[in-house]
Gaussian input, Z-matrix of N, CA and C with variables (Angstrom, degrees):
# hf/3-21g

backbone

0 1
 N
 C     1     B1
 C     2     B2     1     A1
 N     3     B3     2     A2     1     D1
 C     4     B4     3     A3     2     D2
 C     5     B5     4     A4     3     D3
 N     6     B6     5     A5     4     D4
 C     7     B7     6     A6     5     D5
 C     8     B8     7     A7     6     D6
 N     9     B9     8     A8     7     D7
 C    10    B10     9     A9     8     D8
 C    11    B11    10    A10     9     D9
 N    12    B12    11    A11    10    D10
 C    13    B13    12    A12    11    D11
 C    14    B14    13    A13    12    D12
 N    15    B15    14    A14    13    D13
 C    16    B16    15    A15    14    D14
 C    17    B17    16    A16    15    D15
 N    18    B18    17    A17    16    D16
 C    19    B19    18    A18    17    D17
 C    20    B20    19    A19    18    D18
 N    21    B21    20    A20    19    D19
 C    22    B22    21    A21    20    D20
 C    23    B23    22    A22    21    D21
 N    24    B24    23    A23    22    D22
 C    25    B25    24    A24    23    D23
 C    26    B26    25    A25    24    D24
 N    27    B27    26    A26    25    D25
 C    28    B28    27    A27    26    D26
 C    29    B29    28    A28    27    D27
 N    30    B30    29    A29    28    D28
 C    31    B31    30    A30    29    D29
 C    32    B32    31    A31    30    D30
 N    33    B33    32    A32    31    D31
 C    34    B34    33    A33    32    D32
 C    35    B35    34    A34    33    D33
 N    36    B36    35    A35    34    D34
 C    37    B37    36    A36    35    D35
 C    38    B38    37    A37    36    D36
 N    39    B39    38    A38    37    D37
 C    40    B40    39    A39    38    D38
 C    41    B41    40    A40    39    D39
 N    42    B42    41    A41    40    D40
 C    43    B43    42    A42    41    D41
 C    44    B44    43    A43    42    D42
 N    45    B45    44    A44    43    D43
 C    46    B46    45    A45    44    D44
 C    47    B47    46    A46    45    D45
 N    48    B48    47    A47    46    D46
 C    49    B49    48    A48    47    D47
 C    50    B50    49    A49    48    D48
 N    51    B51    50    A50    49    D49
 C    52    B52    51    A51    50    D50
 C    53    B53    52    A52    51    D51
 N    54    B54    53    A53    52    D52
 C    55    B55    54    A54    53    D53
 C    56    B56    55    A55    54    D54
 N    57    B57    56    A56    55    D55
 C    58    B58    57    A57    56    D56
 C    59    B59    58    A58    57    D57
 N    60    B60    59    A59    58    D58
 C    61    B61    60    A60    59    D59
 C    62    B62    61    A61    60    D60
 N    63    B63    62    A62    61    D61
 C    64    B64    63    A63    62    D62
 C    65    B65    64    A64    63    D63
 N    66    B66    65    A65    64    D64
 C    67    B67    66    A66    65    D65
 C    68    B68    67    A67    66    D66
 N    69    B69    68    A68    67    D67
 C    70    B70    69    A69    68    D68
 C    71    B71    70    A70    69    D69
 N    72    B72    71    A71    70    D70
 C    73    B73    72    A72    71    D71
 C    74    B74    73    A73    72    D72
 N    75    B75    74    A74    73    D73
 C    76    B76    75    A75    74    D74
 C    77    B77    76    A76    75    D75
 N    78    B78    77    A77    76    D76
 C    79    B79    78    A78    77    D77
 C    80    B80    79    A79    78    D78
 N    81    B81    80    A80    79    D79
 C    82    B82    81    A81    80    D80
 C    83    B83    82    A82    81    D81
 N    84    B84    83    A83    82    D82
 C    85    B85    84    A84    83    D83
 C    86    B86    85    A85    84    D84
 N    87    B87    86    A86    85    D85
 C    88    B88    87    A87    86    D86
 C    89    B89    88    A88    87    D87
 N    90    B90    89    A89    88    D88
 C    91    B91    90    A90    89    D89
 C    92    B92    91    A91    90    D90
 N    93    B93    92    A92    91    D91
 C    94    B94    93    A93    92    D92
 C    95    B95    94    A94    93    D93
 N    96    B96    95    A95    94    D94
 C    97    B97    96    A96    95    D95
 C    98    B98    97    A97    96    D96
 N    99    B99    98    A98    97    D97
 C   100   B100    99    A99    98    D98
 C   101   B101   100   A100    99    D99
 N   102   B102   101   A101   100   D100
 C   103   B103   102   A102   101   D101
 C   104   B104   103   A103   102   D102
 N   105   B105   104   A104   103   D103
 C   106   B106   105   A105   104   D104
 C   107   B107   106   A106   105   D105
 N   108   B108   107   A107   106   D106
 C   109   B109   108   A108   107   D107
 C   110   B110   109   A109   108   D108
 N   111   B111   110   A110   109   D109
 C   112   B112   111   A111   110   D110
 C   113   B113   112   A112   111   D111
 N   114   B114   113   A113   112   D112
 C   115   B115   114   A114   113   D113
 C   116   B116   115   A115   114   D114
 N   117   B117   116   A116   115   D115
 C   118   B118   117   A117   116   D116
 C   119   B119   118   A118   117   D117
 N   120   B120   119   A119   118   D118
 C   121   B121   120   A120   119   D119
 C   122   B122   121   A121   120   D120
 N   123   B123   122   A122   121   D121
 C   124   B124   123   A123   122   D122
 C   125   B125   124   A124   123   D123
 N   126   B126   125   A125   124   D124
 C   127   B127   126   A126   125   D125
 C   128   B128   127   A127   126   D126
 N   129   B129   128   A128   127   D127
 C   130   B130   129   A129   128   D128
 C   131   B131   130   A130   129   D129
 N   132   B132   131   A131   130   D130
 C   133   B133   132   A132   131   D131
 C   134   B134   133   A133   132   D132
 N   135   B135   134   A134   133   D133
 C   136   B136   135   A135   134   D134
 C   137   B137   136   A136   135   D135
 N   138   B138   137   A137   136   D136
 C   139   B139   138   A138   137   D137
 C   140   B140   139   A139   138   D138
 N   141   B141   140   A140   139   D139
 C   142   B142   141   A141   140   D140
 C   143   B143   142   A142   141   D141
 N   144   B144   143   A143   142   D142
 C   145   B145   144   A144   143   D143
 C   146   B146   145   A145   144   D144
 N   147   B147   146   A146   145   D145
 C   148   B148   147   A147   146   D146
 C   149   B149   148   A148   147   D147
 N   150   B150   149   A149   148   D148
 C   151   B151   150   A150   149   D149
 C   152   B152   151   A151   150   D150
 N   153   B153   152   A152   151   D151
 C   154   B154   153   A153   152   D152
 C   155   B155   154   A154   153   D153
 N   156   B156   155   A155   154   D154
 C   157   B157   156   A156   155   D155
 C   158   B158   157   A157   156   D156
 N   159   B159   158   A158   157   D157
 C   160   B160   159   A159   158   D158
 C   161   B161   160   A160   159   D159
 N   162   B162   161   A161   160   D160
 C   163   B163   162   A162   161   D161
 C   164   B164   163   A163   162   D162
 N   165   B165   164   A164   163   D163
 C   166   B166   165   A165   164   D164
 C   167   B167   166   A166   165   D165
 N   168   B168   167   A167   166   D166
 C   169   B169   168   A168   167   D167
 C   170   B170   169   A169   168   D168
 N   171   B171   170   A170   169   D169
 C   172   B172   171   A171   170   D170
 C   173   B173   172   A172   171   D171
 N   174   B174   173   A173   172   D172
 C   175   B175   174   A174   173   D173
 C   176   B176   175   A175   174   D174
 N   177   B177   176   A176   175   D175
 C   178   B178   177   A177   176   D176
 C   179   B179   178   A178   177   D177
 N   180   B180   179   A179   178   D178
 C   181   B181   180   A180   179   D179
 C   182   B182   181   A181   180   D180
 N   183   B183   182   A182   181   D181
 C   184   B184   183   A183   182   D182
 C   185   B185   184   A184   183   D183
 N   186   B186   185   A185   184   D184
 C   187   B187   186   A186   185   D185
 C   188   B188   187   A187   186   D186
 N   189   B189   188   A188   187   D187
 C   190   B190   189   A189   188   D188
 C   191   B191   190   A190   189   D189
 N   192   B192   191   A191   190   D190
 C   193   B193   192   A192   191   D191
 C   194   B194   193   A193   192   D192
 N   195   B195   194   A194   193   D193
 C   196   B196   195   A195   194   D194
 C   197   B197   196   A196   195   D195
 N   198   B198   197   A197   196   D196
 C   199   B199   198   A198   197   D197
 C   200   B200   199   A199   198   D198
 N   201   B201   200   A200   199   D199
 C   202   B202   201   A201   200   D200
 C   203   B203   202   A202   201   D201
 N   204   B204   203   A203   202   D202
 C   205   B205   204   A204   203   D203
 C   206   B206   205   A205   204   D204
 N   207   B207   206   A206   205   D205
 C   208   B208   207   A207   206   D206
 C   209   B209   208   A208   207   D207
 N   210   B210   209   A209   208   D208
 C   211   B211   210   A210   209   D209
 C   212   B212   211   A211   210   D210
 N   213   B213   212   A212   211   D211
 C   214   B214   213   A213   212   D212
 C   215   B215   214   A214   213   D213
 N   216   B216   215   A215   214   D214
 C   217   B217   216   A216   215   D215
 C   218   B218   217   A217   216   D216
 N   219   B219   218   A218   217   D217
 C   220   B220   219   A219   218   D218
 C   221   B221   220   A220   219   D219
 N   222   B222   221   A221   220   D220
 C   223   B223   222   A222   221   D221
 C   224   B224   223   A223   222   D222
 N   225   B225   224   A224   223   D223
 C   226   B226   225   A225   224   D224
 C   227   B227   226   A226   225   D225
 N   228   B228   227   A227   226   D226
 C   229   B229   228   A228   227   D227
 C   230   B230   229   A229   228   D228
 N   231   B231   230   A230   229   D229
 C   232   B232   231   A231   230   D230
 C   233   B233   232   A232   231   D231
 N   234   B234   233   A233   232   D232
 C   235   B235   234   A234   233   D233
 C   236   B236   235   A235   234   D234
 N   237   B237   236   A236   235   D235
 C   238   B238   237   A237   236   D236
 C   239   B239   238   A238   237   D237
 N   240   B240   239   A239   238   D238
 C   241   B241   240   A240   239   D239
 C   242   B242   241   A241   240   D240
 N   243   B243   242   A242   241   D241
 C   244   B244   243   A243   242   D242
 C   245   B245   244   A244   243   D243
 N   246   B246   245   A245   244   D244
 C   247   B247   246   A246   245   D245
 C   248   B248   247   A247   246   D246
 N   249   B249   248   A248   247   D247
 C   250   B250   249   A249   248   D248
 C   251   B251   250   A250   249   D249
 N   252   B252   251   A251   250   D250
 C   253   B253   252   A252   251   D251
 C   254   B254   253   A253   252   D252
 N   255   B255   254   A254   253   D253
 C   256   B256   255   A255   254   D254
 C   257   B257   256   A256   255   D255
 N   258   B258   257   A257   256   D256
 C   259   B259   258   A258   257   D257
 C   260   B260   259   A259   258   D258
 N   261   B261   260   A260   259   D259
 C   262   B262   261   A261   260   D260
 C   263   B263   262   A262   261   D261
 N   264   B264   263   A263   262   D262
 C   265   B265   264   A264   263   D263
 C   266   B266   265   A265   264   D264
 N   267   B267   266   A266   265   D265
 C   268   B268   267   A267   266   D266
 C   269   B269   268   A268   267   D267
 N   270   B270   269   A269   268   D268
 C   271   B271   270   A270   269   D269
 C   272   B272   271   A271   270   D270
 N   273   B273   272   A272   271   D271
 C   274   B274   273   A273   272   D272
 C   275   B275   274   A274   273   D273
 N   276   B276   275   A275   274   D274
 C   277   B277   276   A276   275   D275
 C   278   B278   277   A277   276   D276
 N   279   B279   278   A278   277   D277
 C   280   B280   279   A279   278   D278
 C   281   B281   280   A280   279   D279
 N   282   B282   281   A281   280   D280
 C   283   B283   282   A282   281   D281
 C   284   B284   283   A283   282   D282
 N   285   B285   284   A284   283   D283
 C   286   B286   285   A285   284   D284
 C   287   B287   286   A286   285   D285
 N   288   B288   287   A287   286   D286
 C   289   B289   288   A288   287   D287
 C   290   B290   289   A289   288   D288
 N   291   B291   290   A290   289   D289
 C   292   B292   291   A291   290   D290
 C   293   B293   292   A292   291   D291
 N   294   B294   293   A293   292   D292
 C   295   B295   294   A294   293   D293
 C   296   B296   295   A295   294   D294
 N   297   B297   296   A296   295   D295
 C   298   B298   297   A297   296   D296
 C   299   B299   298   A298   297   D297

   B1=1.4413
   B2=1.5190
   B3=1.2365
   B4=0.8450
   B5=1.7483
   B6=1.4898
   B7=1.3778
   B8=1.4775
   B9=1.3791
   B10=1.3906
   B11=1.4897
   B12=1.4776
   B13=1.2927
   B14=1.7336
   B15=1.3690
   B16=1.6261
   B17=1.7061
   B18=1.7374
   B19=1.1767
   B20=1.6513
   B21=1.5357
   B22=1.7009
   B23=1.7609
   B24=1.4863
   B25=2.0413
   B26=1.4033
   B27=1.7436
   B28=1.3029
   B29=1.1227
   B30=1.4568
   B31=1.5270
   B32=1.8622
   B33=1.0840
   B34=1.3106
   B35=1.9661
   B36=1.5482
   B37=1.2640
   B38=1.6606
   B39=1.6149
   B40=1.6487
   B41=1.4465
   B42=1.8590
   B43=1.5716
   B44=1.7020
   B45=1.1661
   B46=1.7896
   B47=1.8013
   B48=1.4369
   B49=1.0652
   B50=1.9689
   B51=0.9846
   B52=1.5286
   B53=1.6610
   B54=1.6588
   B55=1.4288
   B56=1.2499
   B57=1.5435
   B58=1.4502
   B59=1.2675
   B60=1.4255
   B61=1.3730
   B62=1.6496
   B63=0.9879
   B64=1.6362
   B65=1.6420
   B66=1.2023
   B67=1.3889
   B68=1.6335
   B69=1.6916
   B70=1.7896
   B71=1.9684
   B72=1.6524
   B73=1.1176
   B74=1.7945
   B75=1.5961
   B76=1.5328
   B77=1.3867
   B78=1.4637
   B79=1.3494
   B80=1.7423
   B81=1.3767
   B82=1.0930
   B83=1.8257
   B84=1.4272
   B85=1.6806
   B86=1.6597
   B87=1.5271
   B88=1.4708
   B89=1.3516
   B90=1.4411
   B91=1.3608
   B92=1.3923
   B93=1.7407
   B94=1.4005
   B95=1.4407
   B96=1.3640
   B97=1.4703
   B98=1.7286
   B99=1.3889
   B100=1.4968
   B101=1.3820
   B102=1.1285
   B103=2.0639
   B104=1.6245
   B105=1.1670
   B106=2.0614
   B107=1.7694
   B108=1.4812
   B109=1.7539
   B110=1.3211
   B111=1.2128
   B112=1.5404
   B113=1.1485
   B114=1.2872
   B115=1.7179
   B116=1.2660
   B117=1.1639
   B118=1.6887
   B119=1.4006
   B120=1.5982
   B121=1.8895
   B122=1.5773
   B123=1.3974
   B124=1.3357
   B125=1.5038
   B126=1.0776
   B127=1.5910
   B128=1.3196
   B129=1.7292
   B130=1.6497
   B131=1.1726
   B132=1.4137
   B133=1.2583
   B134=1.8582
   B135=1.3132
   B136=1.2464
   B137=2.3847
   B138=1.7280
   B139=1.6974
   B140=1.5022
   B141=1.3026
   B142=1.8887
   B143=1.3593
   B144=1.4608
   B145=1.0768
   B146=1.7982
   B147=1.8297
   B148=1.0822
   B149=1.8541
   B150=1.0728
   B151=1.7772
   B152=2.2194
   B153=1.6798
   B154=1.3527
   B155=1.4896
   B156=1.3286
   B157=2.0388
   B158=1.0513
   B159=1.4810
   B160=1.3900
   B161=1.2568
   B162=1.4800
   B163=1.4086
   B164=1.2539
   B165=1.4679
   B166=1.6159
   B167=1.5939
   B168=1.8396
   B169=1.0402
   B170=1.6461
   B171=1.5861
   B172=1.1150
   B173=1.6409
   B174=1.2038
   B175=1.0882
   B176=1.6372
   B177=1.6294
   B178=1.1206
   B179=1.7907
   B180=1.5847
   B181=1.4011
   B182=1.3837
   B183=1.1515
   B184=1.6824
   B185=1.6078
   B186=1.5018
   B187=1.3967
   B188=1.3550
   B189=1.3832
   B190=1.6835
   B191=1.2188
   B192=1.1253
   B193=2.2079
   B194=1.4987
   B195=1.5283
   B196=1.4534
   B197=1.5108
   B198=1.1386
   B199=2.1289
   B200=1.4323
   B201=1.1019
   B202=1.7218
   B203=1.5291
   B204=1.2465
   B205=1.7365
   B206=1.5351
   B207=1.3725
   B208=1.4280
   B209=1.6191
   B210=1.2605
   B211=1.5441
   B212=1.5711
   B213=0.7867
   B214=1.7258
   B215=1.5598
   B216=1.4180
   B217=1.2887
   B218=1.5909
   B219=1.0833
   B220=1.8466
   B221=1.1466
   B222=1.3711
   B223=0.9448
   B224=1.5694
   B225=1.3710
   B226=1.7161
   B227=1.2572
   B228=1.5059
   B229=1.5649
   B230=1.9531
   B231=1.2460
   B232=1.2935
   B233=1.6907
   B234=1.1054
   B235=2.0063
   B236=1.6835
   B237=1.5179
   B238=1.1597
   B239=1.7128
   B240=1.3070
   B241=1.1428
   B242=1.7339
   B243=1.0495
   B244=1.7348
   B245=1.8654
   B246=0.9386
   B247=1.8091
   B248=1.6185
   B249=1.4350
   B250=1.6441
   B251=1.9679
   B252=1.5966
   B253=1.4277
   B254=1.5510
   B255=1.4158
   B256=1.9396
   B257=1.9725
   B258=1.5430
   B259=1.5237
   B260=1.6817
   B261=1.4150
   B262=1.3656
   B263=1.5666
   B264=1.3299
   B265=1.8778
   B266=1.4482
   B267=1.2176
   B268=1.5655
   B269=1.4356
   B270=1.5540
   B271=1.5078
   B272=1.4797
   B273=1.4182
   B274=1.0275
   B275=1.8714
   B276=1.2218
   B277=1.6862
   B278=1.6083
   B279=1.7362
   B280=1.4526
   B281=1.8892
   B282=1.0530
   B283=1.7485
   B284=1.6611
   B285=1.6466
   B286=1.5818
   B287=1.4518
   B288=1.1819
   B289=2.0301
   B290=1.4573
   B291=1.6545
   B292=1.6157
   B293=1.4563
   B294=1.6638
   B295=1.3540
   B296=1.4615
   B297=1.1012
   B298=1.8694
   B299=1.2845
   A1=107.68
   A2=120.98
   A3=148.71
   A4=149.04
   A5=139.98
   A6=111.93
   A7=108.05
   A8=126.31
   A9=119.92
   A10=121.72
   A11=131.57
   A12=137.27
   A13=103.64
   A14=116.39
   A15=115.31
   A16=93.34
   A17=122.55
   A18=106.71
   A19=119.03
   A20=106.40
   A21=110.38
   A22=98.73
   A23=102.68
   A24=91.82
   A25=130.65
   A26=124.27
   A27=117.73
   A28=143.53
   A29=98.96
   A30=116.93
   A31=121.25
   A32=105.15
   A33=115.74
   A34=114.11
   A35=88.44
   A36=102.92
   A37=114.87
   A38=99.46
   A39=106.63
   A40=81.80
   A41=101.15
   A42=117.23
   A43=101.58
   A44=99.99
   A45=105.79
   A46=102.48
   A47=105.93
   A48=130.41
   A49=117.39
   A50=116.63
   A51=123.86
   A52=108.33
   A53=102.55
   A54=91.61
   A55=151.23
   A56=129.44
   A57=120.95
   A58=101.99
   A59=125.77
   A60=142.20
   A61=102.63
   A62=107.81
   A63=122.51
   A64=86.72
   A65=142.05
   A66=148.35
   A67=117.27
   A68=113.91
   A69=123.28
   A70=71.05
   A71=92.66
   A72=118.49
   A73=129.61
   A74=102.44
   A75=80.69
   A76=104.16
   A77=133.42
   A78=121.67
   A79=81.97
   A80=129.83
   A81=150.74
   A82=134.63
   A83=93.95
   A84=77.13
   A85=125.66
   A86=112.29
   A87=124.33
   A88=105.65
   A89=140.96
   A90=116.69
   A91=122.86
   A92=115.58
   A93=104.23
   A94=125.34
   A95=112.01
   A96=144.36
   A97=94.61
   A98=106.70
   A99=113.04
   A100=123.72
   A101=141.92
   A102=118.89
   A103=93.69
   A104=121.69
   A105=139.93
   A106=73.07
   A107=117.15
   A108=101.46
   A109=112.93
   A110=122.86
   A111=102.89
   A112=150.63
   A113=128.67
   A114=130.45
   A115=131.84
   A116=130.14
   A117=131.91
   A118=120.34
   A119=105.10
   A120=114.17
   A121=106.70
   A122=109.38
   A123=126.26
   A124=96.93
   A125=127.20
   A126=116.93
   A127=115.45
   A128=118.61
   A129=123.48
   A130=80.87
   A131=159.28
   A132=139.11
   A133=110.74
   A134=116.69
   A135=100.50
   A136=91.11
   A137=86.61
   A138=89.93
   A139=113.73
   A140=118.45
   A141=113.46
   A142=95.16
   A143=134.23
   A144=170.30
   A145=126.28
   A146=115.32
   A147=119.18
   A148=104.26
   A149=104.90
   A150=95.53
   A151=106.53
   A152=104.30
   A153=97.40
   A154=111.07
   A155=114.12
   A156=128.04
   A157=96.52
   A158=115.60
   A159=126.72
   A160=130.61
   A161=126.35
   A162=120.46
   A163=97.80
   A164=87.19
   A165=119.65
   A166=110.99
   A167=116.66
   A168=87.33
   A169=82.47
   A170=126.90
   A171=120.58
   A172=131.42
   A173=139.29
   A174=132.65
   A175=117.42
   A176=124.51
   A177=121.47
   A178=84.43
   A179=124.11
   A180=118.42
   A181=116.07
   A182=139.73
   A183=123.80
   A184=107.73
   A185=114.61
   A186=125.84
   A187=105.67
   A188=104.53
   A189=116.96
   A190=104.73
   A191=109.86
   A192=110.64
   A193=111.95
   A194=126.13
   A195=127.78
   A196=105.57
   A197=112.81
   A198=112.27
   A199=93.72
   A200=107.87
   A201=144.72
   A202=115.78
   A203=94.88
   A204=86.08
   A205=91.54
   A206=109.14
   A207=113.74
   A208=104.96
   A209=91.88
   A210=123.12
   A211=129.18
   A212=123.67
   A213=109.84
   A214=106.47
   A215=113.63
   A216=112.56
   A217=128.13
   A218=122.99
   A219=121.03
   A220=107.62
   A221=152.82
   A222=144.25
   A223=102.31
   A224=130.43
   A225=114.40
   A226=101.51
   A227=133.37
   A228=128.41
   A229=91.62
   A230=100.89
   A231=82.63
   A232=110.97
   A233=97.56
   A234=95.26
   A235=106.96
   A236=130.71
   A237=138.78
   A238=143.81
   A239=123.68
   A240=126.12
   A241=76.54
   A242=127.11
   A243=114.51
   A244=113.36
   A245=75.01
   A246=94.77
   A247=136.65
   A248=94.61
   A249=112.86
   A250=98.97
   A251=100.94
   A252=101.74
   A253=124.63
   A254=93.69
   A255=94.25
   A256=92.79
   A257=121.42
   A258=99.89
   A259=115.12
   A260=107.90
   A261=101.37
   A262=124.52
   A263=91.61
   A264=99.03
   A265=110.48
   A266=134.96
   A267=138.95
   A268=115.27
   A269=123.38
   A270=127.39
   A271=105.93
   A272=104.02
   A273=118.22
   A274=134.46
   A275=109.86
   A276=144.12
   A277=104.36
   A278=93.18
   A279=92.01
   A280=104.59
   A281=89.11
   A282=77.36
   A283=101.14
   A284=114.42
   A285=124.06
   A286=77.31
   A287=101.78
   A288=132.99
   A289=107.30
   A290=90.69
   A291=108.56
   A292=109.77
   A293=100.05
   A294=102.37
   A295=103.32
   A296=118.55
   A297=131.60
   A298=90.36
   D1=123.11
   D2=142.64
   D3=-50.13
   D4=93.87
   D5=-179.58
   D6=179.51
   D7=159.41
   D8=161.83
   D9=-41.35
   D10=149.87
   D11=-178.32
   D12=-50.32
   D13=-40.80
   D14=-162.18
   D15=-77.10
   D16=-40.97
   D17=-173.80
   D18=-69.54
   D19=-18.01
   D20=-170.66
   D21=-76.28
   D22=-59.98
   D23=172.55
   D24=-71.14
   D25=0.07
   D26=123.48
   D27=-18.84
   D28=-83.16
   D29=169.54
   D30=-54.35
   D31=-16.50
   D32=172.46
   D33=79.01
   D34=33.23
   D35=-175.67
   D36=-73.06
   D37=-51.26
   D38=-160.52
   D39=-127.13
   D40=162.17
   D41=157.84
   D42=-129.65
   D43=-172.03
   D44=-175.76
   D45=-133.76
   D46=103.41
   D47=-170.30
   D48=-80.67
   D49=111.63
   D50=-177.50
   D51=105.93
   D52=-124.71
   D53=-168.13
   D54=61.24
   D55=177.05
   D56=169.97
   D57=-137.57
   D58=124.57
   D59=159.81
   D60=62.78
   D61=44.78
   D62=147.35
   D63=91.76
   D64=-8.69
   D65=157.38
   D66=-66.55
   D67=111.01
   D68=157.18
   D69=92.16
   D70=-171.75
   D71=-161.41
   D72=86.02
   D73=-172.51
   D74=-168.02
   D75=-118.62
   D76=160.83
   D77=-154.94
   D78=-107.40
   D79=171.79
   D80=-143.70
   D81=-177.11
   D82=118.71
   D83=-176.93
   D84=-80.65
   D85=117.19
   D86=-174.90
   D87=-13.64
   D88=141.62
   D89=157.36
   D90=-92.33
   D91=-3.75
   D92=156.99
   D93=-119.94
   D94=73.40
   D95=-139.29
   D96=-111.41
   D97=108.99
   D98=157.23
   D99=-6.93
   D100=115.55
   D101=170.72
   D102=-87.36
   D103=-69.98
   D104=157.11
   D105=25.66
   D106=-73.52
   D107=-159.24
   D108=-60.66
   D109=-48.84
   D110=169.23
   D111=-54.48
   D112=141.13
   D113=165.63
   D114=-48.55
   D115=92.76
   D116=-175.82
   D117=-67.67
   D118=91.91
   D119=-171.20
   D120=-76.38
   D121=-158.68
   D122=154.21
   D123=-117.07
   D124=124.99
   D125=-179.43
   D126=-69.39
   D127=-29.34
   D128=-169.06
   D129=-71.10
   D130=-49.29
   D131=-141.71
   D132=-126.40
   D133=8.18
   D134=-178.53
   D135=-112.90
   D136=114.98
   D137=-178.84
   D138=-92.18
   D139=1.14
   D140=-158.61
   D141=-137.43
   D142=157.60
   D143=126.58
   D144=-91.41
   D145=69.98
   D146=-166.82
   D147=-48.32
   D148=140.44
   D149=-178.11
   D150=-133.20
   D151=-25.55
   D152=173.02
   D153=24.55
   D154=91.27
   D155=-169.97
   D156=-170.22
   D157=136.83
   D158=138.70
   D159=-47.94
   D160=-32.92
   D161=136.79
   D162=-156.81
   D163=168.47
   D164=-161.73
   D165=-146.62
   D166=145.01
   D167=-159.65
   D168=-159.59
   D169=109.29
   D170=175.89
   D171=-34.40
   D172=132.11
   D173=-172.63
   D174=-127.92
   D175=13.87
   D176=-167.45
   D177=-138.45
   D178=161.05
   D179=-172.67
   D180=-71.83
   D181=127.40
   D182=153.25
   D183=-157.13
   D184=134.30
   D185=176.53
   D186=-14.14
   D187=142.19
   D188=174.62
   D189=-81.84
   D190=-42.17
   D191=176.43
   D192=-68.51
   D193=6.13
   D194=-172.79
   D195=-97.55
   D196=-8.39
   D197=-153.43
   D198=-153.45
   D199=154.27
   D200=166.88
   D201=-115.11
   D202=134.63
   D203=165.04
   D204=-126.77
   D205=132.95
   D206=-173.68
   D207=-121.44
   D208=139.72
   D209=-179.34
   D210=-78.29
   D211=144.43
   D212=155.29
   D213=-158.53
   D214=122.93
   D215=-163.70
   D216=55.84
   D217=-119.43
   D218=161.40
   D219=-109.82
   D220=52.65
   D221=-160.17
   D222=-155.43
   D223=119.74
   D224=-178.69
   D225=-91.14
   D226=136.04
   D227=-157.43
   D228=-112.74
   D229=-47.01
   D230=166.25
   D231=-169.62
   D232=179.87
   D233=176.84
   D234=-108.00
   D235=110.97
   D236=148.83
   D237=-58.50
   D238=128.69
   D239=-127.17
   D240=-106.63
   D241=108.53
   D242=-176.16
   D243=-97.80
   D244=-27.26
   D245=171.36
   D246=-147.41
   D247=96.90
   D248=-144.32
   D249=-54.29
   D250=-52.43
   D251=-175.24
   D252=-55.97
   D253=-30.62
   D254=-169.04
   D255=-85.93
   D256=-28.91
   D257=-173.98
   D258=-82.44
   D259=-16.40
   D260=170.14
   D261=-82.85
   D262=-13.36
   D263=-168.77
   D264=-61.65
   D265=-20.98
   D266=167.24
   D267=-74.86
   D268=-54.77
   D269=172.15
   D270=-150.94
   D271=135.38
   D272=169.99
   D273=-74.02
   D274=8.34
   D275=157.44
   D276=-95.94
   D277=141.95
   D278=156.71
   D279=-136.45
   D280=126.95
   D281=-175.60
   D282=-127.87
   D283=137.86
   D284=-141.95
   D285=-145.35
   D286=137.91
   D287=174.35
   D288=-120.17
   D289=105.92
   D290=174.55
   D291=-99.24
   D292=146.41
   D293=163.95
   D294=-124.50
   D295=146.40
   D296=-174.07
   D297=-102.85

């Protein structure tokens, strides 16, 4: 899943954990969070997460040596899945906060 910060705590996807008065802290996936919104892959075979954003910025846990976020010019085109077993092995969601 995919989306701006206002559309992901809409959906009742993520909250923002710590902080003071809804300012800093860390954003978080809901734990009684819809699945219905997500896309049901095959993980061995799905490698890309199209993202086209000015930035983008993982928001659910998975190894830093597992994923790419690839660039082209200023624009992040998308995040690559380089190692399917080690980025799913923490959560099986990935939910990514774009900004256009």
């Amino acid at each position: 899943m995919k989306g701006n910060l206002r559309d992901l705590e809409e959906k009742g996807l993520v909250t923002r954990e710590g902080g003071l008065f809804g300012i800093g802290g860390k954003l978080r996936l809901m734990a009684d969070f819809n699945d219905d919104q997500f896309t049901k892959v095959d993980i061995s075979e799905f490698g890309q997460i199209e993202l086209n954003a000015r930035k983008a910025r993982l928001i659910t846990d998975h190894p830093l040596n597992s994923y790419e976020i690839v660039s082209n010019d200023s624009l992040i085109t998308y995040l690559e899945i380089k190692d399917p077993g080690e980025f799913w092995k923490i959560s099986r969601y990935a939910v990514v906060e774009t900004k256009k």
